[in-house]
C-alpha positions in Angstrom: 61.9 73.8 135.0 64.1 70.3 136.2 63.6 67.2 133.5 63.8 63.8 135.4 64.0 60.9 134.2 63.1 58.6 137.0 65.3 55.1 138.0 64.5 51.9 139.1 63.1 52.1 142.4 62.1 48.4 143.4 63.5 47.2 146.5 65.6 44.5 144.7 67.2 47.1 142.9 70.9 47.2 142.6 72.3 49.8 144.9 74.6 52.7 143.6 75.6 51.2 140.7 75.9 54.1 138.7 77.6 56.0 141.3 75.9 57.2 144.6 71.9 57.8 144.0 72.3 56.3 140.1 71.1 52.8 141.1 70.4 50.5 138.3 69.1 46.9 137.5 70.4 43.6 139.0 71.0 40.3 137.3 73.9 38.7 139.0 73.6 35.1 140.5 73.3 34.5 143.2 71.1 37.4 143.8 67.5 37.7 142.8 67.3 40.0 139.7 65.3 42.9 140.0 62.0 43.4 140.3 60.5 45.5 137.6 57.3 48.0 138.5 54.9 49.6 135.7 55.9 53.5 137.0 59.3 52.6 135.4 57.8 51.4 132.3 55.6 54.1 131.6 58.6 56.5 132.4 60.6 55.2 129.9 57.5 55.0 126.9 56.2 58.5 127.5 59.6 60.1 127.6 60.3 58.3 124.7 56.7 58.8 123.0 56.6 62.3 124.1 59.8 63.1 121.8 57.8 61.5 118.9 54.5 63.2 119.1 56.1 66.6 120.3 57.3 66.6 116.7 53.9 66.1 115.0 54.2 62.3 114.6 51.8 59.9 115.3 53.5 56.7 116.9 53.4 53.8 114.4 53.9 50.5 116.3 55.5 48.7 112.5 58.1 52.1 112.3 61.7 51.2 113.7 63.1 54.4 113.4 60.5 57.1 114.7 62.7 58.5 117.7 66.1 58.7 115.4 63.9 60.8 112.8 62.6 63.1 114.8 65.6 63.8 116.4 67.4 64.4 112.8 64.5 66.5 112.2 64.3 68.4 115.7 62.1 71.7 115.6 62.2 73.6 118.5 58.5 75.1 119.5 59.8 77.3 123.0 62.6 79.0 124.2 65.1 76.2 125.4 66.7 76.8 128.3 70.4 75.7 129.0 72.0 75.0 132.2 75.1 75.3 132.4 78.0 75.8 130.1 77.3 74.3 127.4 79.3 73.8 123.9 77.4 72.4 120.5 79.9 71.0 118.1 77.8 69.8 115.1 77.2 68.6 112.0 74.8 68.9 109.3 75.2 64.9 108.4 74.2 64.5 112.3 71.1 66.9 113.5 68.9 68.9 110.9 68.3 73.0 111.3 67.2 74.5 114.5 64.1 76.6 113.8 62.9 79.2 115.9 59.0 79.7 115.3 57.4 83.8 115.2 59.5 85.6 117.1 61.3 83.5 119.7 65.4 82.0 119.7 66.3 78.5 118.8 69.6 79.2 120.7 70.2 82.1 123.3 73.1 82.3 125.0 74.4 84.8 127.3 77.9 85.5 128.9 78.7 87.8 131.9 82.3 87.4 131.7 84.7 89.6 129.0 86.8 86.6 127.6 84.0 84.4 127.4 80.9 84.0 125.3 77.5 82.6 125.2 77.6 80.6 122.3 80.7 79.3 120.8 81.3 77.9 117.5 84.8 75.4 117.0 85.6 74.9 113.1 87.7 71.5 113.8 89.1 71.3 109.7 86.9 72.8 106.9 83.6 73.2 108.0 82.4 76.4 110.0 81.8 76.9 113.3 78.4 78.6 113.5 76.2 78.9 110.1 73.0 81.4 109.9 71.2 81.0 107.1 68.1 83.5 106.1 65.6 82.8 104.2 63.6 86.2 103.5 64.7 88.3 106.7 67.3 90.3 107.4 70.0 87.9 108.7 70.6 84.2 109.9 72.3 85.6 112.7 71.5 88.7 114.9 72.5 90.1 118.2 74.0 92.6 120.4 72.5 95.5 121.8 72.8 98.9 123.3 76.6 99.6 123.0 77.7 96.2 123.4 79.0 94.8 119.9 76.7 92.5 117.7 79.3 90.1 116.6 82.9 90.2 117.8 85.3 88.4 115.4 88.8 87.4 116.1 91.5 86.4 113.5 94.1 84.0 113.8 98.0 84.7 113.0 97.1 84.5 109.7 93.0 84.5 109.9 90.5 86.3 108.9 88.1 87.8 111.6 85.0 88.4 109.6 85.0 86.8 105.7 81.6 87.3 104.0 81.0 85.6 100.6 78.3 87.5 98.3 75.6 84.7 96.3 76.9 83.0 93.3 74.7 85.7 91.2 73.9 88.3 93.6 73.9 89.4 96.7 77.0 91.1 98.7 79.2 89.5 101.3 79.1 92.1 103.8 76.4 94.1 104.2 76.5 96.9 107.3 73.0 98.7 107.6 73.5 102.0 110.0 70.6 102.5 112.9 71.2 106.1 114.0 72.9 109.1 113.6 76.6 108.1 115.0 75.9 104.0 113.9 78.7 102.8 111.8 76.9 100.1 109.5 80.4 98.6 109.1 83.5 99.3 111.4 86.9 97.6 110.7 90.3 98.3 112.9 93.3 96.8 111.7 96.3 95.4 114.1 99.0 98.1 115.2 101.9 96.8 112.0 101.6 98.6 108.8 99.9 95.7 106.5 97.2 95.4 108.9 94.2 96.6 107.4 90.9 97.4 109.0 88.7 96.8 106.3 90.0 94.4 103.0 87.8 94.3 99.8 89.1 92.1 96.9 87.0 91.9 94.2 87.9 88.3 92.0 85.9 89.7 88.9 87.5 91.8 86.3 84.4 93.8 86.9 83.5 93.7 90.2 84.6 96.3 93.3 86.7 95.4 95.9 84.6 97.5 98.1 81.1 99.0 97.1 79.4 101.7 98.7 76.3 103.5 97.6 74.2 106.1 99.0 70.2 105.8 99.9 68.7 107.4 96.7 67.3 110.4 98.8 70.6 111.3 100.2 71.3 114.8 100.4 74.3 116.6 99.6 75.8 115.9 103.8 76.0 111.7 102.9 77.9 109.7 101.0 78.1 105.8 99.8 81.6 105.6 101.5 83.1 108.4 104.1 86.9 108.2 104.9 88.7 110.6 107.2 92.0 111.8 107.9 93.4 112.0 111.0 97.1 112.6 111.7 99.2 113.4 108.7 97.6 110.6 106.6 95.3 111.3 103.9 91.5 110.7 104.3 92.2 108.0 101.1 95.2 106.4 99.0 95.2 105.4 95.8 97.8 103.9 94.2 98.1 103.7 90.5 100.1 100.1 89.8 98.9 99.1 85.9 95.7 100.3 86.5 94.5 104.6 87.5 94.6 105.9 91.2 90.9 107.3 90.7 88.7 107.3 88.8 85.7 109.5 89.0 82.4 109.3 86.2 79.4 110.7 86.0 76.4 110.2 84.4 76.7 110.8 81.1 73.4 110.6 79.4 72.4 113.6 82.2 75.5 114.8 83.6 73.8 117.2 86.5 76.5 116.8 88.7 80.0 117.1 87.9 82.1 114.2 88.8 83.9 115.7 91.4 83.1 118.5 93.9 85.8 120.4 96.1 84.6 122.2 99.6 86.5 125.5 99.1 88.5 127.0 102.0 89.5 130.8 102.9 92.7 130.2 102.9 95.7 128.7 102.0 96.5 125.3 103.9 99.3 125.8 106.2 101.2 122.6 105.4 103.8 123.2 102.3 103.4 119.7 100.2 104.1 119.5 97.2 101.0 119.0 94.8 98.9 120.4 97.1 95.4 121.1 95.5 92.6 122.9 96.7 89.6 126.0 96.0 90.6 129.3 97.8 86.9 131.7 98.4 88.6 134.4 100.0 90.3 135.3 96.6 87.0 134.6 95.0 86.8 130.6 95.0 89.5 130.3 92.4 91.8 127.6 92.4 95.2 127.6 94.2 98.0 125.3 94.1 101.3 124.6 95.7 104.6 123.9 93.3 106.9 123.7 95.9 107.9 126.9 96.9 104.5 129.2 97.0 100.8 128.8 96.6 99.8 130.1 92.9 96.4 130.4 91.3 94.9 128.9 88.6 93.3 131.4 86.5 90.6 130.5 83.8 87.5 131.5 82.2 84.0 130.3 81.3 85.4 130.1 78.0 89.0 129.2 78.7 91.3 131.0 78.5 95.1 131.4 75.1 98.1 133.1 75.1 100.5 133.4 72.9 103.3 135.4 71.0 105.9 135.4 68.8 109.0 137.5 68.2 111.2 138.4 64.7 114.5 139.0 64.0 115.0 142.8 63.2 115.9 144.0 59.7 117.3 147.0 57.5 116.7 148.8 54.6 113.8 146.9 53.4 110.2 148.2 52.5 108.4 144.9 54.1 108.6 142.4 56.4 106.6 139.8 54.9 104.5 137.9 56.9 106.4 137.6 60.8 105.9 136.8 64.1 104.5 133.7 64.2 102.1 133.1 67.3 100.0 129.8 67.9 96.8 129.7 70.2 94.6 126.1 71.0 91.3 127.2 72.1 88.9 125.2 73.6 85.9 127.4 72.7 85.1 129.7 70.3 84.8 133.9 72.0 87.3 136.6 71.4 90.8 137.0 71.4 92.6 140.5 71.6 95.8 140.3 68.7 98.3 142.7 69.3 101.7 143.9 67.7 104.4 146.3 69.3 108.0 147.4 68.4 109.7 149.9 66.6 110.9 151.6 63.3 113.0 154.4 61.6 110.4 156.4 59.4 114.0 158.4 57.7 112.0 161.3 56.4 108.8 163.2 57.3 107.5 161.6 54.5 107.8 158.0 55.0 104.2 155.6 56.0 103.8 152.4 57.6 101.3 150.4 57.2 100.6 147.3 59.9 98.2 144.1 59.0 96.9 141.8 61.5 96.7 138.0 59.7 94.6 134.9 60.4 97.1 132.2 59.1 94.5 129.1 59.2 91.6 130.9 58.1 93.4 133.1 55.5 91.9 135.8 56.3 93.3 139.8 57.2 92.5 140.4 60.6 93.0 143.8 60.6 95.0 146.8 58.9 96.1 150.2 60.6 95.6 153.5 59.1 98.8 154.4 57.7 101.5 155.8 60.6 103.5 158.7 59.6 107.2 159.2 60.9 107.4 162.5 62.9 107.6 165.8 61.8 111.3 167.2 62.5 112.3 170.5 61.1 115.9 169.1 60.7 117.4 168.7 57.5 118.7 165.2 57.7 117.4 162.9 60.3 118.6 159.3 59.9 118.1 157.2 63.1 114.7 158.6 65.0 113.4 155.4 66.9 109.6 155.5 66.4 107.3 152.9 69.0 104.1 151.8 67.3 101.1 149.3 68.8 98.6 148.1 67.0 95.8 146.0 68.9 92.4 144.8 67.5 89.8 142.0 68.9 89.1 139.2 66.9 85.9 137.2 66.9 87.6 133.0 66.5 85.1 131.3 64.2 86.4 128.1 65.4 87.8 126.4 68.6 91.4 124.6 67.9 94.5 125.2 66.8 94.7 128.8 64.7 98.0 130.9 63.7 98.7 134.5 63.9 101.5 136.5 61.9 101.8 140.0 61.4 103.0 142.3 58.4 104.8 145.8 58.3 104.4 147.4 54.8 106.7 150.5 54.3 106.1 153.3 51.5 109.9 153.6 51.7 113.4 151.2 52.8 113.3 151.8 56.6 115.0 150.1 59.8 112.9 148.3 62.4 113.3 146.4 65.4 111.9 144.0 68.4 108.8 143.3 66.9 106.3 141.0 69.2 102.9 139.6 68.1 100.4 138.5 71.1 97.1 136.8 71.0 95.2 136.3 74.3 92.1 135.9 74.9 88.6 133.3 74.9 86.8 135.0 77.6 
């Protein structure tokens, strides 16, 4: 399609005085001035009237400013066509919005070169370069396709390349919707220095994110709100704990169905030796192992948790008790059972001589257990003085609460004996 606008073409016209083939009107003396013809004049109205009613105004012969509202007002009905290169620097105080009716482009522009583009927005001091607004759809702006990019952003020295601003009270100010299988919804690569980030989120409310990312509410256990990946030696994700935590991971409490955090086991140990390192081991049964700097170690537990604790005594002679000994502290985080144990050794003296061994619940006041009384060995001599006899006692013990509980035990001797290396243990919670 070619839009002319057709010149004076009366033979008193005034030749080339535009430039060659622009020839224009004459009124210079002494020549004749031009002579008009009604082609020219009904050129110029319909051009002119055709603007007016193209817009869906009716011409009004008492309205001065018809043309210069329509133009402020300008609604495009087709599919414009541009020839040429062509750069729109605009302003909103100088045309109104460019509509595009049903499914057709206000603007379409279209580059065949790599540097260049086909529309190019220039942001001369505050204002921006191209503005999209949307009403109800999906975007003011949209483009690219197959694997070409839909937007291509660059930076300046100290720019940003793509800056989205979320609605004063809602909406998000970047929002990256995936098409397919391997379609990133949003894909940020940062410069090659090491404050170059590809992807920035700064949240400027004390209760907002920085960066949000949530799941589609059928997601199944293979997606994930955000996805991060290691490659390299660097972690997958850092977190740095200034005044505030590194992480922190929540559930939902008033259903928790899902624990907060979920760790892929491995059948094996890693192979790198850091520090710290963490991880869930299912060739030893999926128990956890960790690395402390010179070996991996596991992390042994129970559903119940799991205590251990003991405590040791000075020895003593010549006395017919010990009094309560051995203290031994457990914190259990459950109630179950715990097995209480006592080992070491006395001098029973005679044939004659019994000891008797209790078992004692400290915080619940209560006698654990007591042995049947343990006779020193029969000798035939006629004066033993220093026979060294071993003795265990052991006994489960039901905990009838969870928390802090102590343990002692007590020797009770029917005569003045000798004993030594006594050791109380309590383990147990399974």
């Amino acid at each position: 399609m070619v839009l002319v606008v057709q010149r004076i073409t009366t033979a008193t016209r005034s030749i080339n005085k535009f430039g060659v083939g622009k020839d224009g009107f004459e009124g210079s003396v002494p020549g004749p001035p031009t002579q008009l013809e009604a082609a020219w004049y009904d050129n110029v109205q319909e051009e002119l009237a055709n603007v007016i009613e193209g817009q869906g105004y009716a011409l009004d012969g008492l309205t001065l400013n018809q043309l210069s509202f329509a133009l402020n007002n300008f609604v495009f009905s087709g599919t414009p066509v541009f020839v040429g290169a062509v750069e729109m620097q605009t302003s909103l105080d100088v045309f109104g919005p460019i509509a595009a009716t049903h499914t057709s482009h206000a603007i379409t522009g279209t580059s065949s070169s790599v540097v260049d583009s086909g529309v190019q927005g220039i942001n001369s001091s505050s204002g921006v370069g191209v503005s999209g607004a949307s009403t109800t759809g999906v975007g003011g702006v949209f483009s690219g396709g197959g694997a070409s990019r839909g937007a291509s952003c660059l930076g300046g020295p100290t720019g940003d390349g793509v800056r989205g601003l979320g609605g004063a009270t809602s909406g998000h100010g970047v929002v990256g919707d995936s098409q397919g299988a391997n379609s990133d919804g949003v894909r940020g690569t940062g410069a090659d220095q090491a404050t170059s980030h590809g992807v920035k989120g700064i949240a400027t409310n004390k209760d907002a994110y920085g960066v949000y990312g949530t799941s589609v509410a059928a997601a199944n256990a293979a997606g994930a709100g955000v996805r991060a990946e290691g490659l390299g030696s660097a972690p997958a994700l850092s977190a740095v704990a200034v005044d505030g935590n590194a992480a922190r991971l929540e559930s939902d409490t008033s259903s928790p169905s899902r624990a907060p955090l979920v760790v892929v086991p491995q059948d094996a140990d890693a192979s790198t030796t850091q520090v710290g390192s963490l991880a869930m081991n299912s060739s030893r049964g999926n128990v956890w192992r960790f690395y402390n700097g010179t070996e991996y170690r596991s992390a042994h537990g129970s559903p119940n948790g799991h205590v251990f604790a003991y405590g040791t005594v000075a020895d003593g002679a010549n006395v017919a008790t010990t009094g309560d000994v051995a203290d031994a502290t457990i914190v259990s985080e459950a109630t179950g059972v715990v097995i209480v144990t006592v080992t070491g050794f006395w001098n029973g003296r005679t044939d004659t001589t019994e000891m008797t061994i209790l078992l004692k619940d400290i915080t619940g006041g209560v006698t654990v257990a007591t042995s049947q009384p343990l006779n020193s060995l029969d000798i035939d001599s006629a004066v033993v003085t220093d026979r060294m006899l071993p003795f265990t006692f052991r006994k489960p013990y039901t905990l009838p609460s969870a928390g802090s509980r102590l343990f002692r035990a007590r020797l009770n001797f029917s005569a003045t004996v000798d004993w030594y290396d006594v050791v109380l243990t309590v383990q147990g919670v399974y």
